[in-house]
C-alpha positions in Angstrom: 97.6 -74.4 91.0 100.7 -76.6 91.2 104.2 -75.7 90.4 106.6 -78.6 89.6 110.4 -78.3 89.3 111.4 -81.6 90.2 112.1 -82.9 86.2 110.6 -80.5 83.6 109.7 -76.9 84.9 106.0 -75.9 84.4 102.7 -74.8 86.2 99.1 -76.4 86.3 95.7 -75.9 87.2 93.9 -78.8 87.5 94.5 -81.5 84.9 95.9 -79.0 82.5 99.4 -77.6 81.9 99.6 -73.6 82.3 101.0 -72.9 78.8 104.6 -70.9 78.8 106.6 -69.2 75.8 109.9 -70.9 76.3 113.1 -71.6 78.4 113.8 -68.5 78.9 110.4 -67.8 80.8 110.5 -71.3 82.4 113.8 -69.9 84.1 112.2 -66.5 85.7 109.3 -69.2 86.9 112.0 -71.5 88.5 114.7 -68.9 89.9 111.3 -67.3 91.7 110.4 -70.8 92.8 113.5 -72.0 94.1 114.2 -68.4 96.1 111.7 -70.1 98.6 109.6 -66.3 98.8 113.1 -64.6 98.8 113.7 -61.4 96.3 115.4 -62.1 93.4 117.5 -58.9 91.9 117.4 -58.3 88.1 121.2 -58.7 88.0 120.8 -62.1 88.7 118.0 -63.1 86.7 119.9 -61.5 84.1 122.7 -63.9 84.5 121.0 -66.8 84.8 119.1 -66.1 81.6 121.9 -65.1 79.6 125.2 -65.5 82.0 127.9 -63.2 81.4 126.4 -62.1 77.7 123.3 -60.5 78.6 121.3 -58.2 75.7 121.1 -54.5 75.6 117.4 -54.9 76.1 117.8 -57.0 78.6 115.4 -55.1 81.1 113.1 -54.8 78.5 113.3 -58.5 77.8 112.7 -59.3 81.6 109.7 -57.1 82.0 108.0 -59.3 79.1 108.8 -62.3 80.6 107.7 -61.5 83.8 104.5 -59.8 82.4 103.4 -62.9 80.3 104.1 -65.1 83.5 101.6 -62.9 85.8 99.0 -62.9 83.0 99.3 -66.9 82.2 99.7 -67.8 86.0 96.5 -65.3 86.8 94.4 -65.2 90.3 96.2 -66.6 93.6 99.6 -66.0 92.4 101.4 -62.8 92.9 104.9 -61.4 91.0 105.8 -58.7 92.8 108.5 -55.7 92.4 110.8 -55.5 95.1 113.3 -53.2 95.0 115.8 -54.0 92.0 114.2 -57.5 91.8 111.2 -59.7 91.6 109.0 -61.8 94.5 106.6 -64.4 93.9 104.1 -65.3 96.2 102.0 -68.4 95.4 99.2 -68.5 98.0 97.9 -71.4 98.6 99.9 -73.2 95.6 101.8 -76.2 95.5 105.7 -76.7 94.9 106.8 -80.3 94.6 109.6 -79.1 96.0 108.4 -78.1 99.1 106.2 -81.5 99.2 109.5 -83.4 98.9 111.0 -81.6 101.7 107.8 -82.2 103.5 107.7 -85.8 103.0 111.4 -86.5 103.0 111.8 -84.7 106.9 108.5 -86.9 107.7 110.4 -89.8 106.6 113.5 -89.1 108.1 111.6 -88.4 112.0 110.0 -91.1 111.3 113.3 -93.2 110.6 115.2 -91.9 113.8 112.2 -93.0 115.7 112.4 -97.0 114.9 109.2 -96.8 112.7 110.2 -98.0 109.5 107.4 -98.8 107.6 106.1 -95.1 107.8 109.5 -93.9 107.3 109.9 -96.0 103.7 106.0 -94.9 102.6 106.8 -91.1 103.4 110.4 -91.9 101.5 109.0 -93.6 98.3 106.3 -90.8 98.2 109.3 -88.3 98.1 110.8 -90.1 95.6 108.1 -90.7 93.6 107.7 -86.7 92.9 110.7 -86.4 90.6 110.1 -87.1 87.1 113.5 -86.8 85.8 116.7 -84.9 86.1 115.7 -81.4 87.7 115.1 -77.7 85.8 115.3 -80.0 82.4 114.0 -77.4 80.3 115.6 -74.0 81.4 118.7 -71.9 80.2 122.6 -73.8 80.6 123.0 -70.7 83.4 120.2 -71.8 85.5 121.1 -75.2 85.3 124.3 -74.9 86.3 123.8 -72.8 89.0 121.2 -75.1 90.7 121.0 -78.6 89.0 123.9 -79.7 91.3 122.6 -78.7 94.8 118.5 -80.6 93.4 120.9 -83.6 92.5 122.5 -83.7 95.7 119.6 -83.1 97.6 117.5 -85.9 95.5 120.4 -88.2 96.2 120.9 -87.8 99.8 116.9 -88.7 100.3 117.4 -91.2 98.0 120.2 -93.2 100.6 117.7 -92.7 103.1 115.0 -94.5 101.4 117.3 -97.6 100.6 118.0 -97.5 104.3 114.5 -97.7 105.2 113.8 -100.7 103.1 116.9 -103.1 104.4 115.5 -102.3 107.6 112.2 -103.8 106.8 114.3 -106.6 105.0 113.7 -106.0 101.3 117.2 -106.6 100.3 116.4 -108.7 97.5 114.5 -106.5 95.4 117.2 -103.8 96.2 120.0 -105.4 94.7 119.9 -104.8 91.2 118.5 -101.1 92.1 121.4 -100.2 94.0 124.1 -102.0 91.8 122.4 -99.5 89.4 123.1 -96.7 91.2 126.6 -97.5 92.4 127.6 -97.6 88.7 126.4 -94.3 88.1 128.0 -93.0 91.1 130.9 -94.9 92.2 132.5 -92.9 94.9 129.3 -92.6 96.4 130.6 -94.3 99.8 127.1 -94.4 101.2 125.7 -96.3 98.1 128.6 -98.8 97.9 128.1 -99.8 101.4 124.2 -100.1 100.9 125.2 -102.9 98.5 127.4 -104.5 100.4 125.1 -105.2 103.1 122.5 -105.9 100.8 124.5 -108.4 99.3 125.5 -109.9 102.2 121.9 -110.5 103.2 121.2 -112.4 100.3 124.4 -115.0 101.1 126.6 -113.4 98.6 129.8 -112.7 101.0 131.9 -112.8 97.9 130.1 -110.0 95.8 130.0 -107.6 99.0 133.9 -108.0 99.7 134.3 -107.6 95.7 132.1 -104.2 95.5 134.5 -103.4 98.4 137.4 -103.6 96.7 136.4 -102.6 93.7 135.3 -99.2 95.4 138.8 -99.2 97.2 140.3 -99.3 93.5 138.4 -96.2 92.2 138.5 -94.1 95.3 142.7 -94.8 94.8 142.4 -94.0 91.1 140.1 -91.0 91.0 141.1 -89.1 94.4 144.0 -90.9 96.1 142.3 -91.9 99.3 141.4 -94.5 100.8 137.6 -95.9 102.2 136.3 -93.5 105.0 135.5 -95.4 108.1 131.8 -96.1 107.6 132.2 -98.4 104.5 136.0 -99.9 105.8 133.4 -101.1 109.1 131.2 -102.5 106.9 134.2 -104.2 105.3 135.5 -105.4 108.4 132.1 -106.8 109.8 131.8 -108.7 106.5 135.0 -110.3 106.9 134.6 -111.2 110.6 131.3 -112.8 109.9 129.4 -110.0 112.1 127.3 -107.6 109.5 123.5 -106.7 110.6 121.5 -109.7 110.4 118.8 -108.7 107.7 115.2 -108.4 110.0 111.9 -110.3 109.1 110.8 -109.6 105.8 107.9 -106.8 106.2 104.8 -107.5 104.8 103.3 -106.7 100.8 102.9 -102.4 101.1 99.0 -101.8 99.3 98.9 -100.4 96.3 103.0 -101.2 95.2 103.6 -101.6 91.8 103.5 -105.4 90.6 107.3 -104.8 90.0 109.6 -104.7 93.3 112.6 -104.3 91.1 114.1 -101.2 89.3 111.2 -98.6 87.8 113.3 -97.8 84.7 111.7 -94.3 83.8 114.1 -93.4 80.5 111.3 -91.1 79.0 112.7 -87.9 77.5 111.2 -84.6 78.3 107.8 -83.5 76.9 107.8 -80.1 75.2 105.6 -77.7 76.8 104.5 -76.0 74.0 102.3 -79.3 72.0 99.3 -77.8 70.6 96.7 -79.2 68.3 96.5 -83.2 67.4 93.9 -83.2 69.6 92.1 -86.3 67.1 95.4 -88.3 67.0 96.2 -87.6 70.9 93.1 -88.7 71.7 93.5 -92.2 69.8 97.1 -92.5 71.0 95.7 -92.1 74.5 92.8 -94.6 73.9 94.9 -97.5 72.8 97.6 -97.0 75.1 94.9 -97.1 78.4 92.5 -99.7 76.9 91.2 -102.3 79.3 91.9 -104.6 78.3 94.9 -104.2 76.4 94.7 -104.0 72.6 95.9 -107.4 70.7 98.6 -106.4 69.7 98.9 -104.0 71.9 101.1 -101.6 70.1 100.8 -98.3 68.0 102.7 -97.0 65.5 102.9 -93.5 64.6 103.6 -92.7 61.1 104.1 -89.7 58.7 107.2 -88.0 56.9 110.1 -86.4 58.4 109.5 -83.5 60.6 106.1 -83.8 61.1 105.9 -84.4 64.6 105.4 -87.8 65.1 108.0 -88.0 68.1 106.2 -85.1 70.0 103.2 -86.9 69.9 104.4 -90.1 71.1 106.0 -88.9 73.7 103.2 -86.0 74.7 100.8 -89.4 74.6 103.1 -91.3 76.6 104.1 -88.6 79.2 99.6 -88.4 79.5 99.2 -92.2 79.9 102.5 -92.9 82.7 100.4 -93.5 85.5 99.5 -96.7 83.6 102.2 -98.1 83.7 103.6 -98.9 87.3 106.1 -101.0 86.2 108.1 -97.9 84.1 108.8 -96.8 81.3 111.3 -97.9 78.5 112.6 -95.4 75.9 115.1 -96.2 72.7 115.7 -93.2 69.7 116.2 -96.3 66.9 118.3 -93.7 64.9 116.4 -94.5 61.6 115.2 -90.6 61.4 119.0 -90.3 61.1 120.0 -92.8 58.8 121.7 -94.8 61.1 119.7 -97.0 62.5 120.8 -98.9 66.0 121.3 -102.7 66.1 118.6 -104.4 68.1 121.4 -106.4 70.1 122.6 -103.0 71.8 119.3 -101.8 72.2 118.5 -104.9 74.5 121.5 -104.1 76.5 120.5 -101.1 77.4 116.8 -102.0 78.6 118.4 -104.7 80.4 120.6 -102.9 82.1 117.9 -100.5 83.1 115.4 -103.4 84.5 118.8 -103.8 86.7 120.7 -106.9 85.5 124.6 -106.0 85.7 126.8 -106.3 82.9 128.2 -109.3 83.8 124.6 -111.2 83.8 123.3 -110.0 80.2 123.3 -112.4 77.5 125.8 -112.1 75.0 123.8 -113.6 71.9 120.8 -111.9 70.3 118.6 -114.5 70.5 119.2 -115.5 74.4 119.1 -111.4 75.1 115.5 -111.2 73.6 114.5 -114.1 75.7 115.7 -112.5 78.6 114.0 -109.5 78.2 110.5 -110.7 77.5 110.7 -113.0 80.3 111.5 -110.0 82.8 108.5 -108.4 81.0 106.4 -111.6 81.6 103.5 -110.2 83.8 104.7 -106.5 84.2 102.9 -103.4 83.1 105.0 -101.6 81.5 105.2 -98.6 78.3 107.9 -99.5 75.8 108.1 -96.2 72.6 110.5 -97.2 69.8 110.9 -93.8 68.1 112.5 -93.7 64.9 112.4 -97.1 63.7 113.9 -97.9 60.0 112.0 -101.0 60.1 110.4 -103.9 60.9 113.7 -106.2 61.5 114.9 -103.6 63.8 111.7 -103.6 65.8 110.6 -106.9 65.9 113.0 -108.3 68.7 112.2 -105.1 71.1 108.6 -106.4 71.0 107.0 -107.4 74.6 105.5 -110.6 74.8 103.3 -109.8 77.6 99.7 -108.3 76.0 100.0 -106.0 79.5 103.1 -104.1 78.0 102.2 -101.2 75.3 104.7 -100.4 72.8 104.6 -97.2 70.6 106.4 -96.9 67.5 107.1 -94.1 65.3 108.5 -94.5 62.1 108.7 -93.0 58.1 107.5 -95.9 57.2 103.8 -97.9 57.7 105.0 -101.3 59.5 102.4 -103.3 57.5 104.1 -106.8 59.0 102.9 -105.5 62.3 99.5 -107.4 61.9 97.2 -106.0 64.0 99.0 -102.7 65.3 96.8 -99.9 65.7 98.1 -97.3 63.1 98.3 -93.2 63.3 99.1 -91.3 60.8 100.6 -87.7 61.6 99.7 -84.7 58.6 101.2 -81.5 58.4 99.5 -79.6 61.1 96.4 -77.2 59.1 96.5 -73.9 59.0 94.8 -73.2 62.7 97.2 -76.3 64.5 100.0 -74.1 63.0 99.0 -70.7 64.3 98.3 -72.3 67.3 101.6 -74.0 67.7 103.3 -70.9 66.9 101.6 -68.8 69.5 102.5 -71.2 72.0 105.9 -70.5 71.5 106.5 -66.8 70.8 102.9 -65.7 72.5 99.6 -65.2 71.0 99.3 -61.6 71.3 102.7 -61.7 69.0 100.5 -63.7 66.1 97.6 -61.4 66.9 99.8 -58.3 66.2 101.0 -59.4 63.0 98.3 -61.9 61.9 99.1 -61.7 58.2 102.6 -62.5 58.5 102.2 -65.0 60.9 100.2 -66.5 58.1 103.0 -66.6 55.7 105.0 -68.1 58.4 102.9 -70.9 59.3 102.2 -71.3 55.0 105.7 -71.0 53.9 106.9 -73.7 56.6 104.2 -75.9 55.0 102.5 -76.1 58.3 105.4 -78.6 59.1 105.1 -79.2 63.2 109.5 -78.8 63.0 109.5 -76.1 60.6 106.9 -74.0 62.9 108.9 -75.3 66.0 112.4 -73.3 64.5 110.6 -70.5 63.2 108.9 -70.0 66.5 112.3 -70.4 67.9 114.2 -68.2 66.3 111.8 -65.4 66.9 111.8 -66.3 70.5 115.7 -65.9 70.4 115.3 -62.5 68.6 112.9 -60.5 70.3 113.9 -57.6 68.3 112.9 -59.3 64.6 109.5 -59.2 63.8 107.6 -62.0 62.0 106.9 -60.1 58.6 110.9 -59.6 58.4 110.8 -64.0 58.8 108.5 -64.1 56.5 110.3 -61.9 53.7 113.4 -64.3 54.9 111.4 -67.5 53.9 110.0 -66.4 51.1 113.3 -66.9 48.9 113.5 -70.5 48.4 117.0 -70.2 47.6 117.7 -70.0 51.6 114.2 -71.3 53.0 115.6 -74.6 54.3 118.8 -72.4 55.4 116.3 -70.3 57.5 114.5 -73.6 59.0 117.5 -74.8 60.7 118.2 -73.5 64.4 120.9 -76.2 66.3 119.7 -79.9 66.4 116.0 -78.8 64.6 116.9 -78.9 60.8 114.5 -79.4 58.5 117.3 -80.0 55.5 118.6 -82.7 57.7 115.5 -84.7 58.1 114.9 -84.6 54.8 118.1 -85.4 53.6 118.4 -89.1 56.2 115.1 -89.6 54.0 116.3 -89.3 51.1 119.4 -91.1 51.6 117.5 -94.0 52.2 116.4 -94.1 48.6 118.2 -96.2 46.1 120.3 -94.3 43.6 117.0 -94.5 40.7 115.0 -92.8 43.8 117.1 -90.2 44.3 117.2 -89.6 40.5 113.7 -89.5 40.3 113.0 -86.8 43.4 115.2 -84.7 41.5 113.7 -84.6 38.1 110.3 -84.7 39.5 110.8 -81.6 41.2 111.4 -79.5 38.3 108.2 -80.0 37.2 106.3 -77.1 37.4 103.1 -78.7 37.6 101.6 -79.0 41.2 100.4 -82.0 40.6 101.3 -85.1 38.0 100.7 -88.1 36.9 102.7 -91.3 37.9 103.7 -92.3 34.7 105.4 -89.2 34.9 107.9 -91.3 36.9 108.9 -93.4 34.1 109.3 -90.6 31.9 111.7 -88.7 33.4 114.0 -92.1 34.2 113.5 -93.0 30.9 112.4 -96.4 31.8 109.7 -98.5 31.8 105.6 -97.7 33.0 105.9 -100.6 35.7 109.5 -99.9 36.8 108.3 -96.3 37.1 105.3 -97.0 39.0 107.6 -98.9 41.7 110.0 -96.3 42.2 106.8 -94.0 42.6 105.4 -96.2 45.1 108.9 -96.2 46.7 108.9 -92.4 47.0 105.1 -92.5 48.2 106.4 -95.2 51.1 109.8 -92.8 52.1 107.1 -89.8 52.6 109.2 -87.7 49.6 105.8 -88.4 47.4 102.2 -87.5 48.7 99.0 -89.6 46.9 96.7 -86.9 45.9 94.3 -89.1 43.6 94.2 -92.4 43.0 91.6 -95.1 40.9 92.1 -98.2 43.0 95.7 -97.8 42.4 95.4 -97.8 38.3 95.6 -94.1 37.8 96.8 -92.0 40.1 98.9 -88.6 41.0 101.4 -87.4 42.9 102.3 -83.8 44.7 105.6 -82.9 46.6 105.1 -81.3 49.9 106.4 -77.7 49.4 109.7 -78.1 51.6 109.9 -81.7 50.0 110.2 -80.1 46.3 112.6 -77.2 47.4 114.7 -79.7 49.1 114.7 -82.2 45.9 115.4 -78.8 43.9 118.5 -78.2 46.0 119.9 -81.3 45.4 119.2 -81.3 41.8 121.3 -78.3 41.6 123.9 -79.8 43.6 124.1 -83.3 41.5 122.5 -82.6 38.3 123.2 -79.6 37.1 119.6 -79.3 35.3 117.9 -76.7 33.7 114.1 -76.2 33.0 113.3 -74.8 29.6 110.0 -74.1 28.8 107.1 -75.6 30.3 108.6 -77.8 32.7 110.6 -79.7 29.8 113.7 -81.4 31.2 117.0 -81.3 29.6 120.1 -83.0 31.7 123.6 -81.2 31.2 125.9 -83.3 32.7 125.8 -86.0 35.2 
């Protein structure tokens, strides 16, 4: 068993991640961990589950969570009552946290005592244990109360490891790294002075008295003081030609990365609740680890909005990281949103992450995309483009080196990407969605109420996001149970008012969709859906425009391509009919009703009163 809360909290056994229910269970887990065998009373689990707001059941609530995590954590690892508090005991389990502390103390010995090649192995192993910003995935209160102290503690390791390699005269490769760094941190003294001697290795006197000033100028600004002695030495050793001559460089470490330079690792967090898409993970997995690398080597991961093509990706790419030493490149394109991010910025950003300052990126598109492949050029690395609008907007973020894999997820196909490898992502069926849902709330919670957890999963149209808020807003209230959800869904009037919990909207996803349609699109996905037929045919386009059978059949194949349409027959393209999928035709009914004002009489006959 290992516990990790070094980036995303969560537990596993072997290869495979223990499944939890939620934040709120991931913050018992972690406030246990990080008590280092210490009790924990209930007062202050309570507030750092629900800080100063806590539930009237909130005992009740804690019990659960603490039950679930004995039964999913099972043999070896013990959650104890103590008193007015809980104890965990992990046996013979690992914390990465206590592995960091290991290695970094290792490193640090082994840095006092003049060996510095051991000292910078132990230090880039420490290192090399976070995966991200710390406790990522548990409650605001527990995140406040601890995400500081990880950050400082990450950091202050980090300075050691930098010191470490200028002893053994990798200055070079450190530059761009630690100009990095003293961006993101600029009255970080210890940083600033890193750089300064780095710089000064490489014969740039002028950039190292520069980052001096320049950190004189903030330290002014921000806190009205002045450099503390250690950097104002540096300074003054600078200026009287005496800094630390840089040592001989040390030899090639085994088994380093390709890359010396910056690692960028921009991947988001995984969710720890993915179930099912165990066919398409499976692909994703196989073309991103092929050997050797697909021509082209890149995926895209298609399907309409909400369906969980983004989970995926990033589940696959979270799976597959150890194949990529080089890092890890993220960008959300913003075309799931409708606004879609120029190309231009989005090469700013990844070059400023491979370390070039601001000063040395390209201010034309064309010499920016040059750049960036030739910094590529012989790297391994994982590029994922998620939410692309299209092909325009991905084109210039494409890798030139075969040994760098690119995912892309998009609405849309990407037919000019000749060659890709293409997934498509369904609605989940009905076992994916139980699953999914169990994940998140706890399967003895489906088992209990199995028939209602059935309309759940059916009413949600097995969409992966509309599960996801359902499952979440029964996770938030305990109290509710899944048949009074599933009486709440079953009005269509307010279903898409029920699928919404903050950022997760399934209205809003919909909606960036359809506003991508031209003006006769939008028309059409709102007379279509007042047919009452399940099914039609797609002259039944042209009909209700009023226009003509080929005009018709374009706007159709429009829909089909925006994901608002689903093909559910089709004669080599002659004959063929369309279906909505169920939250697709209550949202195109909801904006009839909003622009339209139509009413259905009869048998699905259209009549349009007003405009």
């Amino acid at each position: 068993m290992e516990f990790r809360v070094l980036g995303p909290v969560g537990a596993w056994r072997g290869d495979g991640e223990v499944a939890l229910d939620g934040a709120k269970q991931r913050t018992v887990l972690a406030a246990l961990l990080l008590a280092e065998g210490r009790t924990v009373p209930d007062t202050r689990l309570c507030e750092l589950l629900w800080g100063e707001r806590p539930p009237a059941t909130f005992a009740a609530q804690l019990y659960n969570y603490v039950s679930r995590l004995r039964k999913y954590l099972g043999a070896g690892v013990d959650i104890v009552r103590q008193w007015s508090g809980y104890q965990i005991r992990i046996g013979t389990a690992r914390l990465d946290l206590d592995e960091f502390e290991r290695l970094a103390e290792a490193g640090r010995e082994a840095l006092r005592g003049g060996r510095h090649g051991e000292a910078a192995d132990r230090l880039h192993a420490a290192m090399g244990l976070w995966r991200g910003p710390a406790l990522s995935n548990v409650t605001e209160h527990l995140a406040a109360a601890e995400s500081h102290r990880m950050a400082e503690l990450r950091m202050a390791v980090l300075e050691s490891r930098i010191e470490a390699d200028l002893l053994l005269g990798r200055h070079v490769r450190l530059v761009p790294e630690i100009t990095q760094l003293v961006a993101e941190h600029p009255l970080h003294e210890g940083l600033r002075g890193q750089l300064m001697t780095a710089l000064v290795r490489c014969d740039r006197q002028a950039d190292a008295l520069a980052t001096y000033h320049e950190g004189r100028r903030v330290l002014a600004d921000e806190l009205g003081v002045d450099p503390g002695p250690q950097l104002a030495e540096t300074y003054r050793a600078i200026l009287a030609g005496t800094p630390a001559p840089a040592p001989a460089p040390a030899p090639a470490v085994v088994a380093e990365p390709s890359w010396h330079g910056v690692r960028p690792a921009m991947l988001p967090p995984g969710v720890g609740d993915f179930a099912g898409r165990e066919d398409e993970l499976s692909g994703l997995v196989r073309v991103l680890t092929a050997v050797p690398p697909a021509r082209p080597p890149v995926a895209v991961v298609t399907g309409m909005a909400g369906v969980g093509k983004s989970t995926l990706a990033l589940h696959a790419a979270h799976l597959t990281r150890a194949a990529f030493p080089d890092g890890q490149l993220y960008a959300d394109l913003g075309g799931a949103r409708g606004n879609a991010v120029e190309p231009y910025d989005v090469l700013g950003w990844f070059l400023r992450s491979l370390g070039h300052a601001e000063s040395a990126i390209p201010k034309g598109l064309d010499e920016r995309v040059r750049l960036y492949r030739s910094q590529l050029a012989g790297r391994r690395l994982l590029v994922m483009l998620d939410g692309t609008a299209n092909y325009a907007q991905v084109s210039p973020l494409l890798p030139g080196d075969p040994g760098c894999q690119v995912i892309v997820t998009s609405r849309l196909r990407m037919p000019e990407l000749a060659g890709a490898t293409s997934i498509e992502v369904g609605t989940l069926n009905r076992e994916q969605a139980l699953a999914l849902l169990g994940r998140i709330i706890g399967a003895e919670r489906v088992a209990e109420e199995a028939d209602a957890a059935n309309r759940i999963v059916e009413l949600c149209g097995r969409l992966s996001l509309g599960v996801r808020v359902t499952g979440s807003r029964l996770l938030a209230r305990p109290h509710w149970s899944l048949g009074y959800l599933a009486d709440r869904l079953a009005d269509e009037r307010y279903r898409l008012d029920e699928l919404r919990l903050g950022s997760m909207d399934v209205r809003e996803r919909l909606d960036s969709s359809y506003h991508q349609l031209a003006d006769l699109g939008q028309l059409a996905l709102r007379r279509l859906a007042l047919l009452r037929a399940p099914a039609f045919p797609s002259w039944a386009t042209a009909e209700v425009l009023g226009i003509s059978r080929h005009a018709g059949d374009e706007v159709g194949e429009n829909l089909v391509d925006a994901r608002l349409l689903e093909i559910v027959e089709s004669d080599g393209g002659r004959r063929q009919r369309f279906r909505f999928h169920d939250l697709v035709r209550v949202f195109a009914r909801e904006k009839a009703d909003q622009t339209d004002r139509v009413l259905v009489a009869g048998a699905g006959a259209l009549s349009a009163v007003g405009s």
